[in-house]
C-alpha positions as CSV (number, residue, x, y, z in Angstrom):
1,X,101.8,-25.2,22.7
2,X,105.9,-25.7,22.3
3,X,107.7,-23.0,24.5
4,X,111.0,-22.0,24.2
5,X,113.1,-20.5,27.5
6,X,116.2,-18.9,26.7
7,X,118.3,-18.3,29.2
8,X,117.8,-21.5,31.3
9,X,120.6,-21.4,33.7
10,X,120.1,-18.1,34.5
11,X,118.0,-17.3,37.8
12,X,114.5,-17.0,36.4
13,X,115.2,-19.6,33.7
14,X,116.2,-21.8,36.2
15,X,112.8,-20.8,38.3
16,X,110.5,-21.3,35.6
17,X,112.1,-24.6,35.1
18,X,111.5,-26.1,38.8
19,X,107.8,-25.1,38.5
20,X,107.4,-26.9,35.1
21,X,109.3,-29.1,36.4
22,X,107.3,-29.9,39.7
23,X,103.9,-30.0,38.2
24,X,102.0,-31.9,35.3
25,X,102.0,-29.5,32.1
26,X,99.4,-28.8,29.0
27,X,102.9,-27.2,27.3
28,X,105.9,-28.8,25.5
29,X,109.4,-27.0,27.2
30,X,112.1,-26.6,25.7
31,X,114.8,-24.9,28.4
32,X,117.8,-23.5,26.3
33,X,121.3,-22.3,27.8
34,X,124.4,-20.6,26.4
35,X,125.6,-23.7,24.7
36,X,122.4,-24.4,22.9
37,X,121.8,-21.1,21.9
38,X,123.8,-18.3,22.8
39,X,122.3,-14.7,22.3
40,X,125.9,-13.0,22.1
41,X,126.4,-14.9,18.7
42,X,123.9,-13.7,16.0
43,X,124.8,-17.1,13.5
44,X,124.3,-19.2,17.3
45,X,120.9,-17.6,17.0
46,X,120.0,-18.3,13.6
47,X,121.2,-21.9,13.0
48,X,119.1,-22.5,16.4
49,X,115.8,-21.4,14.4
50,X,116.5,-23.3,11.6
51,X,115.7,-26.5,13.3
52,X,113.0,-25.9,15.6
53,X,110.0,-23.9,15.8
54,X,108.0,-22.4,18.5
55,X,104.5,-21.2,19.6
56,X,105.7,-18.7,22.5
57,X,109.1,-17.6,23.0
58,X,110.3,-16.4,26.6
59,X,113.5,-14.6,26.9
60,X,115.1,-14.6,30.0
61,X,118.8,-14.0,29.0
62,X,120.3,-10.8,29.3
63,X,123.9,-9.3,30.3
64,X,122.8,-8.0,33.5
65,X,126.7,-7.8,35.3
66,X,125.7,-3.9,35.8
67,X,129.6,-2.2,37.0
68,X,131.0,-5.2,33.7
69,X,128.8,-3.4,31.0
70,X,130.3,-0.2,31.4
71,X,133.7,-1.9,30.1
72,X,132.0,-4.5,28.2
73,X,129.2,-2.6,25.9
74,X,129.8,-4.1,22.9
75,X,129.0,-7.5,24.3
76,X,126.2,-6.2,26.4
77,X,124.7,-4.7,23.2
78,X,124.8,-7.9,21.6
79,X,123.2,-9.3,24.0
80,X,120.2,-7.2,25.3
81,X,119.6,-5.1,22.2
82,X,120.7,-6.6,18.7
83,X,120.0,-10.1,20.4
84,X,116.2,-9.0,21.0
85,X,116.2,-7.4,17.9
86,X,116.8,-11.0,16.1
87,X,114.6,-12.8,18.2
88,X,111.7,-10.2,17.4
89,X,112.2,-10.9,14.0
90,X,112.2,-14.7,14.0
91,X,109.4,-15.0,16.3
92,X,107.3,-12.6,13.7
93,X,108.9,-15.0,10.9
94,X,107.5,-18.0,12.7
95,X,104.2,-16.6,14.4
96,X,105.4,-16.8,17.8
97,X,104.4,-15.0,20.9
98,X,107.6,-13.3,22.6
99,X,107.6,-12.3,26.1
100,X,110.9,-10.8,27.1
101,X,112.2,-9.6,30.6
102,X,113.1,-6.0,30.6
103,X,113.9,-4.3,34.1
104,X,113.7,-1.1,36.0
105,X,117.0,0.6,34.7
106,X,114.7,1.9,32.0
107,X,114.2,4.5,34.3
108,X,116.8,7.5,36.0
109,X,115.7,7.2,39.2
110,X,114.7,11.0,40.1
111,X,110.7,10.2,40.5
112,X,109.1,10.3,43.6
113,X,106.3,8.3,42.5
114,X,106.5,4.7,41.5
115,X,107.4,4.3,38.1
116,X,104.3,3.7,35.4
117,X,104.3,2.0,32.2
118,X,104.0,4.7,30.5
119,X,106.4,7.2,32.4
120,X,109.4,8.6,30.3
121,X,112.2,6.4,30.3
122,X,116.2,7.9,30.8
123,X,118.4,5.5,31.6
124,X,121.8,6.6,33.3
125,X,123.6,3.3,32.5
126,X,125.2,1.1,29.9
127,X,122.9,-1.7,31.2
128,X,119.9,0.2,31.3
129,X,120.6,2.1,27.9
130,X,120.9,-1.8,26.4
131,X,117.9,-3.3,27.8
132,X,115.8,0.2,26.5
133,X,117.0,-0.3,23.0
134,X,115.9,-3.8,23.0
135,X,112.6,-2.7,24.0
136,X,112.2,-0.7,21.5
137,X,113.4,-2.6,19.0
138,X,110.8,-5.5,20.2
139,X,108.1,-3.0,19.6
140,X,109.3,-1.5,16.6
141,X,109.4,-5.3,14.6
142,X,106.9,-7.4,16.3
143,X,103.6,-4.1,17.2
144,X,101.5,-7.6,17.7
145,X,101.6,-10.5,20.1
146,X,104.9,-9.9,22.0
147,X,105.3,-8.8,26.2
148,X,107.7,-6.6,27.8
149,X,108.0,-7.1,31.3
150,X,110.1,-5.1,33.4
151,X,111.2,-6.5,36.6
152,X,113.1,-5.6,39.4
153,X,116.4,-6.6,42.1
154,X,115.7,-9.9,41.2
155,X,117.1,-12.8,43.7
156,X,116.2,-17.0,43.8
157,X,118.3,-19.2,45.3
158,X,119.9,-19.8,41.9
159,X,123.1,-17.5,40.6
160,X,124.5,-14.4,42.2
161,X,122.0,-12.2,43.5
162,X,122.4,-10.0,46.5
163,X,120.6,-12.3,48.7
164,X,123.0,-15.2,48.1
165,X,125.8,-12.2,48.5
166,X,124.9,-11.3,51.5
167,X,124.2,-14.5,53.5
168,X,128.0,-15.2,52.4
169,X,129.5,-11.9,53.6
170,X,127.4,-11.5,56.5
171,X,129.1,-14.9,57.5
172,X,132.4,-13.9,56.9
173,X,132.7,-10.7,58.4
174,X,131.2,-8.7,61.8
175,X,129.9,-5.8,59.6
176,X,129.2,-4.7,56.5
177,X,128.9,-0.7,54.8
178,X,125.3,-0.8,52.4
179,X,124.0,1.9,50.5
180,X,120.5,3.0,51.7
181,X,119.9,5.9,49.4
182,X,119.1,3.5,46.6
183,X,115.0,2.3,46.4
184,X,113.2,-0.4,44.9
185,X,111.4,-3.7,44.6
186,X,112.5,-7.2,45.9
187,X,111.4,-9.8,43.3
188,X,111.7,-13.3,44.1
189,X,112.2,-15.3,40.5
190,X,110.1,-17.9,41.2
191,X,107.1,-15.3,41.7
192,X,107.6,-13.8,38.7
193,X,108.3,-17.4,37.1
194,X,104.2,-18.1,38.0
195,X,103.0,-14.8,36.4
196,X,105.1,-15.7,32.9
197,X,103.4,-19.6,33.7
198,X,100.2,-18.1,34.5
199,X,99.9,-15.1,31.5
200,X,100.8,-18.2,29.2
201,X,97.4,-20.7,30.4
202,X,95.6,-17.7,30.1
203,X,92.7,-18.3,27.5
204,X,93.2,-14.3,25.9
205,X,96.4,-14.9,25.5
206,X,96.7,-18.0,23.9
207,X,93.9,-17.4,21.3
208,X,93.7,-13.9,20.5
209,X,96.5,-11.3,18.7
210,X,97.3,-9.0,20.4
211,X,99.0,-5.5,20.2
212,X,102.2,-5.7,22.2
213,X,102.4,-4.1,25.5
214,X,104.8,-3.5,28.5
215,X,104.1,-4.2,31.8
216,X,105.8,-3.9,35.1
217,X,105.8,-6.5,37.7
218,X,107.8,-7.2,40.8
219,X,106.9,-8.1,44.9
220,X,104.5,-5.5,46.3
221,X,106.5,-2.9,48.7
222,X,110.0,-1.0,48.7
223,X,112.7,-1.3,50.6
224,X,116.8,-0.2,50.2
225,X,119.4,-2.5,50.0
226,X,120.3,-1.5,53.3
227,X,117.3,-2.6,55.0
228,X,116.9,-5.2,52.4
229,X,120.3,-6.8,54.2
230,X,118.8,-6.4,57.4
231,X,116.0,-8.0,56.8
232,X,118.1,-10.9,55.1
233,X,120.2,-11.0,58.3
234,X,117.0,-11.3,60.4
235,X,115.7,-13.7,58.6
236,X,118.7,-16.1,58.4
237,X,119.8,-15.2,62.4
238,X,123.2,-14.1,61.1
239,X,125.0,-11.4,63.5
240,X,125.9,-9.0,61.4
241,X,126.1,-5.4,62.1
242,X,124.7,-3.4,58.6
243,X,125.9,0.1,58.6
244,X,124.3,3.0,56.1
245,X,126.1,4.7,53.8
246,X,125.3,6.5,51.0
247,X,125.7,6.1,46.9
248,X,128.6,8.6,47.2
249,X,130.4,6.8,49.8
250,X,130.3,3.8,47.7
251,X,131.4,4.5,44.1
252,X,130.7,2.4,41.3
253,X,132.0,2.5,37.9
254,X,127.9,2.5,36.7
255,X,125.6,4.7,38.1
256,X,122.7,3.6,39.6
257,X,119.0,4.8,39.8
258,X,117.8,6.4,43.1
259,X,114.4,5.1,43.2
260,X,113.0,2.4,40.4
261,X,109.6,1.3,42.4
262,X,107.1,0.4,39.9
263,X,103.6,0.2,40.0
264,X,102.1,-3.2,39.4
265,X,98.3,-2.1,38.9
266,X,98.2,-3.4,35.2
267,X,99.6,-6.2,35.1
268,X,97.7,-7.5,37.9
269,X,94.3,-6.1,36.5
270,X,94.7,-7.6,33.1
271,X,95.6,-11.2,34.4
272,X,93.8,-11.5,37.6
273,X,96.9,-11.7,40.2
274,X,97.9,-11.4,43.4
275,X,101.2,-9.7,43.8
276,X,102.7,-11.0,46.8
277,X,104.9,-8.5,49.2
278,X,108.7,-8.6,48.9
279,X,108.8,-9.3,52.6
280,X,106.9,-12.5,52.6
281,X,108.2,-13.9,49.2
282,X,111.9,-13.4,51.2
283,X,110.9,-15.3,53.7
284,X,110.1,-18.5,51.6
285,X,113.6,-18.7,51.3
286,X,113.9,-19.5,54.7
């Protein structure tokens, strides 16, 4: 099969990229970044099609600067709606599978249950309101062989993630104010990098339509971001004091979700996988 990855410089473009790239593959890749094609031009888009054609398609582009989007929602629009809603439409065109990375901002935070599939979504930001319209545009175009996959406080050692953010400030300063009234799911990219690698070898998916589905998937586990940069500390030996605040001691100009913890049950069930927890995943980077 040819495979397309947009979105290669990106962290889990980037992630899926060292796997391919560090084992012998049954797959043709081809990795694509902003230059090749880039999703916030719909004619950069289109003239990329022209030329080239593709079994599965795997978006892992988005606009994902959270606070930016508020300011920036045309642009962010572009990129994780009307963007999608293109793609959808050329993969139909050409027969392609799509599997595109959606994330937990679907969802308003205010359950005290992790999130399901199938749970109502309500996003409170500009991000979140994006990413949910590209979903449903996905499903609305393409009701057969395409993947949603939402995803969750994604980190690698590619790009800025918080990880990276906080082994830099941690050795900068002696102590550092982080929220702790804000729950979710570690996901290291290069886990999540497999289960794309792994859903593509598998034989159901590869030889049979299918309707199109969402699934969640990140590391097993929750944490906040405060104890998240504690365990980061730990981890790395930095002396850092972390002190906990809350969301309203910390304003933002997007608001953030209270507690996106999904439930992984399906995704796991339908393609046989072992989710690993946040805690050990972390500590591969290590």
């Amino acid at each position: 099969m040819k495979i397309l990855v947009i979105g290669a410089n990106g962290q889990l473009g980037k992630s899926v990229q060292k796997i391919v790239s560090s084992a012998k593959q049954n797959n043709e890749f081809v990795f694509v970044g902003r230059g090749e094609l880039d999703l916030s031009k719909k004619e950069s888009i289109a003239s990329y099609f022209d030329n080239n054609n593709f079994d599965v398609i795997i978006n892992c582009g988005a606009y994902t600067a959270v606070d930016k989007a508020e300011e920036e929602q045309n642009l962010t629009n572009q990129v994780n709606h009307l963007a999608v809603k293109q793609l959808a439409g050329i993969a139909k065109e050409q027969k392609a599978k799509l599997i595109h990375i959606s994330t937990d901002y679907v969802f308003d935070g205010e359950s005290d249950k992790p999130y399901k599939e199938t749970d109502t979504t309500n996003p409170i930001n500009v991000y979140g309101k994006t990413k949910l319209a590209g979903e449903k545009a996905l499903q609305e175009i393409m009701p057969t062989n395409a993947m949603i996959i939402r995803t969750s406080w994604v980190y690698s050692e590619y790009g800025n993630n918080f990880v990276k953010t906080m082994l830099r400030l941690g050795k900068e300063r002696d102590e550092l104010n982080i929220v702790s009234d804000q729950i979710g799911s570690p996901t290291y990219a290069t886990d999540l990098a497999e289960v794309i690698l792994k859903i593509i070898n598998n034989t159901n998916y590869r030889n049979k339509k299918q309707s199109t589905e969402i699934y969640h998937y990140s590391n097993e586990g929750e944490i906040s971001w405060y104890g998240f940069a504690k365990e980061i500390f730990e981890l790395a030996d930095i002396q850092c004091r972390v002190n906990s605040i809350t969301t309203g001691e910390y304003p933002t100009p997007a608001q953030r979700p209270k507690n996106t913890v999904m439930q992984n049950d399906k995704i796991a069930r339908i393609f046989g996988l072992k989710i690993a927890n946040w805690k050990a995943s972390l500590g591969l980077l290590f």
